[in-house]
N, C-alpha and C positions, 0 to 999 in steps of 0.2 A: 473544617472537616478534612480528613486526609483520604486517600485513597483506599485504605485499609479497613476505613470506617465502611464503604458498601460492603465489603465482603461481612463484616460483624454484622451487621444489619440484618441482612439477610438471613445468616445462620443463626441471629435470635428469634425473625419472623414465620423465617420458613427453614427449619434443621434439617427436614427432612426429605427439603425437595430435593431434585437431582442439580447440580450445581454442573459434573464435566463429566465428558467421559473421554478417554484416548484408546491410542494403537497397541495398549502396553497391558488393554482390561481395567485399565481402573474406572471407576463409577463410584466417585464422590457425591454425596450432598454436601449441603453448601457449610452444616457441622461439621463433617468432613474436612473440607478444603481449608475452612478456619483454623481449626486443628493442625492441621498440614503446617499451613503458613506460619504458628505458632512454634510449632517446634522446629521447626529451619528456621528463623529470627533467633531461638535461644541458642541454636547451633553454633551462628554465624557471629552472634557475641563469645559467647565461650571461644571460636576460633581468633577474637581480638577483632572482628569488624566493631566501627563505633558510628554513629549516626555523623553525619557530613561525610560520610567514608564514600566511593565507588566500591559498585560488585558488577561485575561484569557480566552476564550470562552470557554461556553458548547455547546456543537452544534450538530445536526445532517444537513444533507444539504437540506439548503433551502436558498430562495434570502438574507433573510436578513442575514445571515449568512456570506453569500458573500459581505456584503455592511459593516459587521464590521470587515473585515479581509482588505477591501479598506482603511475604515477608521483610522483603527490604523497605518497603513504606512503612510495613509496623516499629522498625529500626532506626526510620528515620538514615537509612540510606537511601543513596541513589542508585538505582537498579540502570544498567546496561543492555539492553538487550541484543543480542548481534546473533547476525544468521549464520549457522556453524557451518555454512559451506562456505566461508572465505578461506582466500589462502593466508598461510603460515607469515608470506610479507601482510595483506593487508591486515590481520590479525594484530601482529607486533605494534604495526601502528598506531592504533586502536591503543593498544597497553599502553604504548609509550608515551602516548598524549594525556591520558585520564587517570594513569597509575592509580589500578583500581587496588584495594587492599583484600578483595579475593576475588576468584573466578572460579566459576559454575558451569558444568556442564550438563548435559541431560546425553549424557554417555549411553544411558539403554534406548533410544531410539535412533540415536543418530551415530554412524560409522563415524563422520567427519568430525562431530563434535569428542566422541572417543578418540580420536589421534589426535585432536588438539591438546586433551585433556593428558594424554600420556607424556605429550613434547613440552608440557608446561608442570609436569612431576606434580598432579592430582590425584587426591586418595577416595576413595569411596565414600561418601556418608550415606547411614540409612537414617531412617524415620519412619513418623506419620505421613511423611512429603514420598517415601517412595525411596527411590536413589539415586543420587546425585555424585558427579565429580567433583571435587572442591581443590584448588590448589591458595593458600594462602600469603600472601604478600603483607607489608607493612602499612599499618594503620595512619591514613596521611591525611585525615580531614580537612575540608575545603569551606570557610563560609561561607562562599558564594551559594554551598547546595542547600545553605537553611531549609530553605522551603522547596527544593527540586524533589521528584517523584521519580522522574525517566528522563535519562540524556537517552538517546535517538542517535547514532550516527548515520546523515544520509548518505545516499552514494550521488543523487543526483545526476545529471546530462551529462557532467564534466568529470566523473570519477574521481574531486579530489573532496574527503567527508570531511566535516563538520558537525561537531554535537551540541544537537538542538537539547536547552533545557526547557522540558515541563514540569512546571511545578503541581504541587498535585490539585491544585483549581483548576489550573488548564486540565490537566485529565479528567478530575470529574466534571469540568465542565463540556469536553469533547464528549465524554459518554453519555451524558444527560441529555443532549441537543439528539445526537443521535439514535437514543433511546424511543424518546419521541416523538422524532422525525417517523422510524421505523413502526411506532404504536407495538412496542415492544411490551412482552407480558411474561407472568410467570406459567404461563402454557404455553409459550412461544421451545422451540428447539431448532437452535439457530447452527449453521455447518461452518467447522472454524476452520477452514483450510488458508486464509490469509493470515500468514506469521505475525505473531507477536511480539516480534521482531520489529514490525514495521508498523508506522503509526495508523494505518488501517486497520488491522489487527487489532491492536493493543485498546485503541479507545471504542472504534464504533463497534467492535463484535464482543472482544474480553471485557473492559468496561463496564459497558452500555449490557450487555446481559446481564454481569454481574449487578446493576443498579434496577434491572428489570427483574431478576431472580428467575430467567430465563435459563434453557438448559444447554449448554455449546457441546456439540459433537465434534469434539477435535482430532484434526490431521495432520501430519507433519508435510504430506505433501500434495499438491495435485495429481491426479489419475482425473483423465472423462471417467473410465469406468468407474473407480469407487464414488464418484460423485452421482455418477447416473443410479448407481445400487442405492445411495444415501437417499436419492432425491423421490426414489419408488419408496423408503421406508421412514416417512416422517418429519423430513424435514420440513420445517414450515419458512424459516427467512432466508436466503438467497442474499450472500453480499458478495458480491465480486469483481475482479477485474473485467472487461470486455474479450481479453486473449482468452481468456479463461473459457467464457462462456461460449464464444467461438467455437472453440475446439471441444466442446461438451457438445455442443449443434452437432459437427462435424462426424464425432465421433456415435452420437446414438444413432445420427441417419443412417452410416457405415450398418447398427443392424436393423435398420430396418424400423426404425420411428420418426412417426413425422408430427406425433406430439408428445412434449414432455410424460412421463409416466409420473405422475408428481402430484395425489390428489390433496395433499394437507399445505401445499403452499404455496403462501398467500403473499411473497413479501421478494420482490427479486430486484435489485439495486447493482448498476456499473460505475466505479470511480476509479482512479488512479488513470486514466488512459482516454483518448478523443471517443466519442460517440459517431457514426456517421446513420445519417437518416435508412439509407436500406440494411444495414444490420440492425438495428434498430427494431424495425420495424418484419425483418425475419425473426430476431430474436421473439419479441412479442406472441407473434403467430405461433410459434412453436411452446412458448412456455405457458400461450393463452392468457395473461397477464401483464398489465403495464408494466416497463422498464423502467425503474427510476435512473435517474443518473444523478451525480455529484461531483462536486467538486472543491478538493481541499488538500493539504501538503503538510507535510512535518511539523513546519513551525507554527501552524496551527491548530494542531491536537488533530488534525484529520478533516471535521466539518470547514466549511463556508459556506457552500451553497448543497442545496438539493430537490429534485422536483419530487413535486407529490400527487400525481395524476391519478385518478380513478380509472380510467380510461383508458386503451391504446390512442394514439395518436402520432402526428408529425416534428411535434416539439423537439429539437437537441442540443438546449439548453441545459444549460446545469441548474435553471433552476431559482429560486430570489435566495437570499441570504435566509442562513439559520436565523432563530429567533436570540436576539444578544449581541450578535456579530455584523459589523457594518462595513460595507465595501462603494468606495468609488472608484470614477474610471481618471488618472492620469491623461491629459491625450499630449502634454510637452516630454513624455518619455520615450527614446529610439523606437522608431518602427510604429510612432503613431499616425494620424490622420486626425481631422474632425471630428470622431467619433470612435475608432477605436483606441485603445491607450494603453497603459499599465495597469494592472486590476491592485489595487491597494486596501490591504484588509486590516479593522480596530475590534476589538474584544476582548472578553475573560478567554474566548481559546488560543491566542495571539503567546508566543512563548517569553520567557523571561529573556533569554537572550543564545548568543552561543559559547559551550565551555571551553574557557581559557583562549578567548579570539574576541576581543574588547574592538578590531577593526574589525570584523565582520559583522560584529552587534551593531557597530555606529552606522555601517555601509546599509544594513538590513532596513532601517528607521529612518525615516523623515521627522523633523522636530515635535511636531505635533503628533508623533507616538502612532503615525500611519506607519504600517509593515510591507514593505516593496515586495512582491510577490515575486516579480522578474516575468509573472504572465501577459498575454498581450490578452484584452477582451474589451468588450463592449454592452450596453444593457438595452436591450428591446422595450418597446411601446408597454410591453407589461409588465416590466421591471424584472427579466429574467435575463439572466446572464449567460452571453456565449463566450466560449472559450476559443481564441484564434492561435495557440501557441507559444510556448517560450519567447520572451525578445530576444534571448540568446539563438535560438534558432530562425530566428525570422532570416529568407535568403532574400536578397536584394541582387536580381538581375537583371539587368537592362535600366535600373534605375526605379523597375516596379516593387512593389511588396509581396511574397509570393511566403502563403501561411502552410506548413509544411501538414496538418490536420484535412486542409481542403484537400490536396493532393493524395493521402492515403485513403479518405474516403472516395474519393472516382477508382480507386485500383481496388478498393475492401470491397468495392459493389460486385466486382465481377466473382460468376460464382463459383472459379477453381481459384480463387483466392482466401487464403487463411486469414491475414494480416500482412501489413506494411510499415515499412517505416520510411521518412523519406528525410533528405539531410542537404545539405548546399557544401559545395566544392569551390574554392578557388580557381579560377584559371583565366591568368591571362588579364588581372584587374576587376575582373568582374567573378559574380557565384552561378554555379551551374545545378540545378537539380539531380540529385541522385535516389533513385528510389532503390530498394532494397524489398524483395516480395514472397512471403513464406505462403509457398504452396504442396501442395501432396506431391510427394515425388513418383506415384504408380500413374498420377492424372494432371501434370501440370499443364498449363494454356501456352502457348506459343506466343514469342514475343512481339510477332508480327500482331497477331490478334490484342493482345493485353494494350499496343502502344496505339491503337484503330480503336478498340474501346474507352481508353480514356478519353480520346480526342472528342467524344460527342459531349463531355460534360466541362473541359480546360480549355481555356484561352493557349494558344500555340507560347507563347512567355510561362506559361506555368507549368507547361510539358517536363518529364525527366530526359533531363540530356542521358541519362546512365539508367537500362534496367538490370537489377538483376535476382533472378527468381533463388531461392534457397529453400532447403526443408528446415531449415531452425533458424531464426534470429536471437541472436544475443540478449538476452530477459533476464532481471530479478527474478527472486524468488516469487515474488505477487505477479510477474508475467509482465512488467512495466520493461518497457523497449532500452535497452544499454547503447544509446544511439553513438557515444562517443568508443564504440567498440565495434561498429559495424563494419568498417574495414578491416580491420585488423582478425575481427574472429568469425568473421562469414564466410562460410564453402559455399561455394555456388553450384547450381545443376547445372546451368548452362556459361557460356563466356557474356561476360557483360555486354550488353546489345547498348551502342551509340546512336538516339535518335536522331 
């Protein structure tokens, strides 16, 4: 089965459900979107794309967006998806690594993607699909993409990408788990504001509806407000980041609600970013529904883990493994102990490899076809999995272990606090804590009080030698923290406080 096969599916089961809707007014059903993707696939051949070909999309989400990420499965290419606010260098990159034989924009919703689309001498195509930018290149097919669906480039801690291949099991298999997990339906209408762009987007919301025949109301961007107006008119499943939902808390209390307005939904999930117990558990009380949380990355379609509580509770766990997917714990990998280690993941959602980087595929694998995660966790008495961090980030001061996750929850609890991120500095032989703290800039906490409040819940070794409060931290597009840019692109309200 290919990817392409859910969307037919669908549109011979149910023609007439509602399949998307976007910022642009379209309201497809799912014969609709079928359609769409039909005639962009005959497009993109008449333009000379061939199956093992790249196509690159610039994209923010919108339907037609959705109907060229059909159509290069139905073509038996490999679809690109890249989020059209890069720059002009990382952009080139991008080309020059996967010499795609076209590129796509969704020129009518996004400014960015239109200048990309005009500095790359792109001509308009219409259709069933809507309108698109198209600039065409030489048809260079790759066997390695036989069977790939979606190369993914990440950006990762470290800002240098890599594209992850899915082939299209791995995608339908990420959607299906997640479908599932979600008890997803075709009366469910799920809010698509994580890019499709990114492997959360792509399997657990576009996917996984589309194999539920579920209806996505998609957004190219975050707003609290459009989300708080979406979340008063219908929306039923809630997938988000935790930045996200944060600043959706933050921003409906600003008028004046102290519970979600949100009577049809039943389904609200946090992945891509640490959980900490008191947002958590604000989160809950305000949305009056368990928080699921999850846990999962690129090169595995998205899923690994996810909890599935009835309940509020204290749990912030990610969760036991999806059903298919197996994970142990390392503990002879940097930054272990006894018990905590390397979280190492095997399954159908495990990717084929990375395009064109045979040493990053070999480095990724252990012989026995386990996938190095590069996370540091460990699994409880109930077989639920916590997440302690990057081994990349693990800081090592004084000779202790010090999980950068622990430390943003004592500074997430306090409550003129947005979000945190925190990071380790060399100095001197040894690493020092650096926290970094996005608060309101009409009402932020004082650092004398912020560094007296952490103190009641951190050992003096896990303390931040460095605070420093800001109104924006560096974020993707999905709200995941840019930590290897937090020097370099953070304004600070105040001068860095040295505890």
């Amino acid at each position: 089965m290919k990817l392409d096969d859910a969307l037919s599916q669908q549109a011979a089961a149910l023609p007439d459900r509602l399949a998307v809707t976007d910022v642009l007014g379209n309201t497809w059903s799912f014969a609709q979107l079928d359609a769409a993707a039909s005639d962009l696939c005959d497009q993109l051949q008449q333009a000379g794309v061939q199956a093992c070909d790249c196509v690159l999309l610039l994209v923010e989400n919108c339907a037609p967006a959705v109907a060229a990420i059909f159509a290069c499965a139905r073509m038996d290419a490999a679809v690109i998806p890249i989020n059209a606010r890069l720059t002009a260098g990382e952009l080139d990159r991008v080309i020059a690594h996967a010499t795609p034989a076209a590129i796509l924009a969704t020129a009518e919703v996004s400014a960015e993607a239109t200048a990309h689309a005009n500095r790359l001498g792109a001509n308009t195509i219409t259709g069933q699909f809507g309108s698109l930018a198209l600039a065409t290149r030489s048809s260079s097919p790759d066997p390695v993409l036989n069977d790939v669906a979606v190369i993914l480039y990440t950006t990762g801690t470290t800002g240098t990408p890599k594209g992850v291949m899915l082939t299209h099991s791995n995608a339908l298999f990420g959607g299906t788990v997640s479908a599932k997990a979600r008890n997803l339906s075709n009366n469910d209408i799920v809010y698509g504001v994580l890019p499709v762009s990114h492997v959360f987007g792509l399997t657990s919301i576009l996917i996984a509806s589309t194999l539920a025949g579920a209806t996505i109301r998609l957004t190219p961007r975050f707003d609290p407000k459009k989300l708080l107006e979406a979340l008063s008119h219908g929306i039923t499943v809630l997938a988000a980041v935790p930045q996200m939902l944060a600043k959706l808390m933050h921003y409906a209390e600003s008028q004046g609600h102290s519970r979600l307005p949100a009577a049809d939904l039943h389904f609200v999930s946090a992945g891509a970013a640490p959980l900490d117990l008191d947002w958590k558990q604000r989160t809950e009380s305000y949305f009056n529904l368990p928080v699921q949380n999850g846990y999962g990355m690129t090169e595995t379609s998205a899923g690994i883990c996810l909890t599935t509580h009835k309940v509020q509770n204290d749990d912030i766990s990610v969760g036991r493994p999806l059903p298919g997917v197996e994970v142990q714990i390392d503990t002879t990998a940097p930054g272990s102990d006894n018990q905590i280690g390397e979280i190492l993941v095997r399954g159908g959602n495990v990717m084929k490899g990375y395009f064109r980087n045979d040493e990053a595929t070999r480095a990724a694998f252990l012989p026995d076809g386990w996938l190095r995660t590069g996370d540091l966790g460990f699994f409880d008495s109930d077989n639920n999995l916590h997440i302690k961090g990057r081994s990349k980030e693990l800081i090592i001061h004084g000779g202790f272990n010090i999980y950068p996750p622990e430390v943003e929850a004592a500074l997430n609890d306090h409550p003129k606090v947005i979000q945190s991120a925190v990071i380790g500095k060399t100095e001197h032989g040894d690493e020092t804590v650096c926290a970094f703290v996005e608060v309101s800039k009409s009402d932020p906490p004082e650092l004398d009080e912020l560094r007296a409040y952490i103190a009641k819940s951190l050992a003096p070794y896990k303390r931040p030698k460095q605070l420093l409060l800001t109104e924006k931290l560096p974020a993707t597009v999905t709200g995941k923290i840019l930590k290897h840019k937090l020097f370099s692109d953070v304004v600070p309200l105040t001068p860095i406080k040295h505890c």
